[in-house]
C-alpha positions as CSV (number, residue, x, y, z in Angstrom):
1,X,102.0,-121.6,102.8
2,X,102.8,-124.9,104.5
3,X,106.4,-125.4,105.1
4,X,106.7,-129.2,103.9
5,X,103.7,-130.4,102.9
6,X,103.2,-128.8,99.2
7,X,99.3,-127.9,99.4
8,X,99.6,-125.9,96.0
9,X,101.1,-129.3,94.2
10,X,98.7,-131.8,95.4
11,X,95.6,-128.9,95.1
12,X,96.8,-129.0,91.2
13,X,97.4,-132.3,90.7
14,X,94.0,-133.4,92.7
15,X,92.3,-130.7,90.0
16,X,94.0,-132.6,86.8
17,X,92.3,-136.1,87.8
18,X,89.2,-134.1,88.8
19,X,89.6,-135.3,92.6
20,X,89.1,-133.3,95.8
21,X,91.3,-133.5,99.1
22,X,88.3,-136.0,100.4
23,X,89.2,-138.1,98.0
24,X,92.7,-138.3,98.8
25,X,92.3,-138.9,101.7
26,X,89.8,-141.9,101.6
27,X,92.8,-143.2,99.4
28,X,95.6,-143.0,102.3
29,X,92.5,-144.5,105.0
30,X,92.6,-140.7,106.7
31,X,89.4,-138.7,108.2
32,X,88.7,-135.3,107.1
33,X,90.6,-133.7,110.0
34,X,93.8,-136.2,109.6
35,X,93.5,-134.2,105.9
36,X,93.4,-131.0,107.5
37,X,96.2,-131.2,109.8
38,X,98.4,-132.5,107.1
39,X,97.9,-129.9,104.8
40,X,98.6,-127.5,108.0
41,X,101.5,-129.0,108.6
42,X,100.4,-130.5,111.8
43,X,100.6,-134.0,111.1
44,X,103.4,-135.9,109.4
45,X,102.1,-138.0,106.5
46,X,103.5,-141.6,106.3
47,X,105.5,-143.4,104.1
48,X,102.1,-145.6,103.5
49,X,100.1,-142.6,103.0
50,X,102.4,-140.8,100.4
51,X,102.6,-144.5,98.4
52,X,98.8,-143.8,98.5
53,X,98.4,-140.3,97.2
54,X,100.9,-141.4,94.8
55,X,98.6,-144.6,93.6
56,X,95.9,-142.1,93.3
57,X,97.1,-139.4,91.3
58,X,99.3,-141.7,89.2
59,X,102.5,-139.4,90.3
60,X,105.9,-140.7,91.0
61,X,105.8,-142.0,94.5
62,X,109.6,-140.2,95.0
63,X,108.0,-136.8,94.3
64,X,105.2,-137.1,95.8
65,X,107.0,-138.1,99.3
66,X,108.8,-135.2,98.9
67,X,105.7,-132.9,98.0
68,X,104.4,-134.5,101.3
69,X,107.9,-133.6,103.5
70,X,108.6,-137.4,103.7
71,X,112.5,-138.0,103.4
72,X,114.7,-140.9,104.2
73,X,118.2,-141.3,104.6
74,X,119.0,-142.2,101.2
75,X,122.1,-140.4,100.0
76,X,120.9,-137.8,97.3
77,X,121.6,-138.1,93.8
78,X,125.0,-136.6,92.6
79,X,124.4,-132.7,91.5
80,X,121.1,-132.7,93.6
81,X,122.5,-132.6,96.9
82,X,121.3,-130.6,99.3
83,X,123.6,-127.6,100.8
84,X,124.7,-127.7,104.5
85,X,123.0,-124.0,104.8
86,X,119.8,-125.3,103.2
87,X,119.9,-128.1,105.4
88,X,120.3,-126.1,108.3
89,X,117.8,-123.9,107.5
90,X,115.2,-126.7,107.2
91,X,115.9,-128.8,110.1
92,X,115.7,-125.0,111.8
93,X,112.8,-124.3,110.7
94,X,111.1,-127.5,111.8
95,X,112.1,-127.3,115.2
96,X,110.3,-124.4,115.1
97,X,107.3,-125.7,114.1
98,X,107.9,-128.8,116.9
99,X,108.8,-126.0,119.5
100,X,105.4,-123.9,118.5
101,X,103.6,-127.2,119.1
102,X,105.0,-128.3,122.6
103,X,104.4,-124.7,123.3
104,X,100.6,-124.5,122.7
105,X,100.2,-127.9,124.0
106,X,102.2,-126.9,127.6
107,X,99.6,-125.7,130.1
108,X,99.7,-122.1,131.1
């Protein structure tokens, strides 16, 4: 399971309008493989792209950015603020995912 990007949310939402990730991605102006490294969690998806998805599937463009792992530094809504441990776990386990990336892409 992808550690940001929400594959099982946008896989049933896609389904409800009848849509496939192709699709999708025409809407956002992404290839196939753009697509495919998203959903991997290789790729970041933009703040563009996200408004996109969100025009397609007629879904709040807030959730959907968060579906996609897109954040900004908008304070959070009081009661939905995020703790400092959950916090810390996700910035964590990003820099894992950066630090698994440098590492394939270093030459051995």
């Amino acid at each position: 399971m992808a550690l940001f990007f929400d594959k099982a949310w946008f896989e049933a939402a896609l389904a409800a309008r009848g849509l496939d990730w192709a699709t999708l991605a025409a809407a956002a102006g992404l290839t196939a493989e753009d697509m495919v490294r998203i959903v991997k969690d290789e790729r970041d998806v933009a703040p563009a792209e996200a408004t996109a998805f969100a025009a397609l599937l007629g879904a709040d463009p807030a959730e959907v950015a968060r579906r996609c792992g897109v954040t900004t530094r908008a304070a959070a809504p009081k009661g939905d603020a995020e703790t400092l441990g959950a916090r810390l776990d996700r910035i964590e386990s990003k820099l894992d995912r950066l630090l698994a990336a440098v590492e394939r892409l270093s030459p051995r």
